[in-house]
C-alpha positions in Angstrom: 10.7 -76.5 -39.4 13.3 -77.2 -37.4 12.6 -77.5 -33.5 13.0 -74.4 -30.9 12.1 -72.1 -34.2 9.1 -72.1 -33.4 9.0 -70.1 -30.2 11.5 -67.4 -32.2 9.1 -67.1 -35.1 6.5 -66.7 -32.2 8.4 -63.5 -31.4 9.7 -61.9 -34.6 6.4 -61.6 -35.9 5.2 -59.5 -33.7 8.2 -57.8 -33.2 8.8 -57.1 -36.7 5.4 -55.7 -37.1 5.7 -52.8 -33.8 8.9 -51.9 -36.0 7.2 -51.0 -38.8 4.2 -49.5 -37.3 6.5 -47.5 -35.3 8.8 -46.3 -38.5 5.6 -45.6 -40.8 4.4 -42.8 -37.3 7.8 -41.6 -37.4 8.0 -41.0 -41.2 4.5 -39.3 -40.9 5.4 -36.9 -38.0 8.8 -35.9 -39.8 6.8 -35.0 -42.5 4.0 -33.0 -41.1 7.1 -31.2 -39.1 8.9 -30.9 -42.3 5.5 -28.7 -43.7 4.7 -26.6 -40.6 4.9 -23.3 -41.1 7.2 -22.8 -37.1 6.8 -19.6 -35.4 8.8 -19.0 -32.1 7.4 -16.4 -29.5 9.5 -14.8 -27.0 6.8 -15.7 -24.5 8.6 -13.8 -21.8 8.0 -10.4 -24.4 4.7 -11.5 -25.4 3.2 -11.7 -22.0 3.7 -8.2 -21.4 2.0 -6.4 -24.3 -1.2 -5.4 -23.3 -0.7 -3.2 -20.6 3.9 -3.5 -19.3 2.3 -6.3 -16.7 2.9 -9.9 -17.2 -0.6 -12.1 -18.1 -0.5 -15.0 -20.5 -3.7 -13.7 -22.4 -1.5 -12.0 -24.8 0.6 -15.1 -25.2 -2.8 -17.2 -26.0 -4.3 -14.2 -28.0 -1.4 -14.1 -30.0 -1.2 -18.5 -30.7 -5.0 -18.6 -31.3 -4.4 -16.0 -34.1 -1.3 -17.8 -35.4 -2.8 -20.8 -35.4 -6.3 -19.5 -37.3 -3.2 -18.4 -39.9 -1.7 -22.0 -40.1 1.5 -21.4 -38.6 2.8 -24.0 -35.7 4.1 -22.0 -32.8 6.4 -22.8 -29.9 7.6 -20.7 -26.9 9.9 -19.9 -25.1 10.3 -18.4 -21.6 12.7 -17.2 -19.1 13.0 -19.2 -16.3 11.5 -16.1 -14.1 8.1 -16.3 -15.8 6.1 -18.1 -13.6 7.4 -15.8 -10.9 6.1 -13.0 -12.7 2.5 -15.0 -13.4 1.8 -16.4 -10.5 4.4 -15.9 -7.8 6.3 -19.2 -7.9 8.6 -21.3 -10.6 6.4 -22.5 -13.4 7.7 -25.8 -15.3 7.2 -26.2 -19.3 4.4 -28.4 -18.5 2.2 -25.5 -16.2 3.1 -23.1 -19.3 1.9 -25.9 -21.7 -1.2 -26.6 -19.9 -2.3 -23.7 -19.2 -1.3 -22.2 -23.1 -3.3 -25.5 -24.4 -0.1 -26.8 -26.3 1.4 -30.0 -25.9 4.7 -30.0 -23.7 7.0 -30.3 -26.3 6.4 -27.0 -27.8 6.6 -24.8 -24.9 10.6 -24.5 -23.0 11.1 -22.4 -20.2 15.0 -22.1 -19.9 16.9 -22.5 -17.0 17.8 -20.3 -14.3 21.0 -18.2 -15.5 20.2 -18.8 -18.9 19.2 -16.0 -21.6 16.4 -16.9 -23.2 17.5 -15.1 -26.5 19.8 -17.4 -27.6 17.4 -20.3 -27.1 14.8 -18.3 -28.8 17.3 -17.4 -31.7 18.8 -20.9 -32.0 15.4 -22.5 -32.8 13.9 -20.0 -34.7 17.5 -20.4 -36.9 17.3 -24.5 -36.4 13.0 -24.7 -37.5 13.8 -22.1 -40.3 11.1 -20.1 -38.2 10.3 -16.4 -37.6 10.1 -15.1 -34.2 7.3 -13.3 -32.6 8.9 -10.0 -30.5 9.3 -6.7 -30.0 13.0 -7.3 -28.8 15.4 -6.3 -31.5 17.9 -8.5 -30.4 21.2 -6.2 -31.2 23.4 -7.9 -28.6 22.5 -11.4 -30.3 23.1 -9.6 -34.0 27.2 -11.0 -34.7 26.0 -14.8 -33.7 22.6 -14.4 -35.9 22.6 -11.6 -38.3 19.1 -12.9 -39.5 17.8 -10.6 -36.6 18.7 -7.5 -39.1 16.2 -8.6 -41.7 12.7 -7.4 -41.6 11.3 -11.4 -42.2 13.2 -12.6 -39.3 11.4 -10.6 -36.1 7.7 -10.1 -36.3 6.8 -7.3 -33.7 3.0 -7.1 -32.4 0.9 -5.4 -29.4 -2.5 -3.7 -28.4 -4.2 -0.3 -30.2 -7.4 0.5 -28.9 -7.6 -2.8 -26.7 -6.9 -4.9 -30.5 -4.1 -7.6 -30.7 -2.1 -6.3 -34.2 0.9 -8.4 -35.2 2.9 -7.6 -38.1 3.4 -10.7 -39.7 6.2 -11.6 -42.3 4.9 -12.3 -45.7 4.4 -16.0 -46.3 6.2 -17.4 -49.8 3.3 -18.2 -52.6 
């Protein structure tokens, strides 16, 4: 071995083996993301069914019962949300903690910004359904997908009881 190899060796061991562990967690989150089953809600919709007031126990009544189905759900807000919660801007994070979902699945969009499009885009880009009871007829020319019955699952309260009507899965 030739002197001063040594002390690379030393290093691209090591190095070589972080890669690889790194790659193999990257390959295995693509795929579990590649089999989820994505649902977007219109959080800023959702937190409004039970009664026309804002609360997030509709938003967390309607993920529990998503999740008990095997679907992976996201949401998205308007940026006024945590105004209408609690009286003061609420980052994704707050939203995130306080739906119990990690960080990455929860957006709130910024001020200015319509939430639909965000809403529509990922939903479009997660070949997902969305979770409303906004029709979304100005969006309809940039994603006609809103049109079909699969695309926009509505949901609400009867007699104090979360109903959503839920796309049929594929067999």
């Amino acid at each position: 071995m030739a002197p001063g190899w040594s002390d690379l060796l030393l290093l691209a061991g090591p190095t070589a083996l972080a890669a690889l562990f790194l790659l193999v967690q990257q390959v295995r989150r693509n795929r579990a993301n590649a089999k989820a089953d994505w649902v977007v809600l219109d959080g800023s919709n959702v937190m409004h069914w039970k009664d026309g007031t804002p609360h997030m126990d509709p938003v967390k009544e309607v993920l529990a019962c998503l999740i008990a189905q095997g679907f992976t759900p996201g949401v998205v807000f308007d940026a006024n949300a945590g105004y209408l919660l609690s009286g003061r801007y609420r980052h994704d994070g707050w939203l995130s903690r306080t739906l119990g979902l990690p960080e990455d699945r929860v957006m709130v969009v910024n001020k200015g910004e319509p939430a639909d499009r965000k809403i529509l885009t990922a939903a479009r880009d997660m070949g997902a359904f969305v979770v409303t009871n906004d029709r979304y007829r100005d969006w309809a020319e940039d994603f006609p997908e809103v049109k079909m019955s699969e695309h926009l699952a509505r949901g609400g309260y009867r007699d104090g009881n979360l109903w959503l009507d839920l796309p049929k899965r594929p067999a």
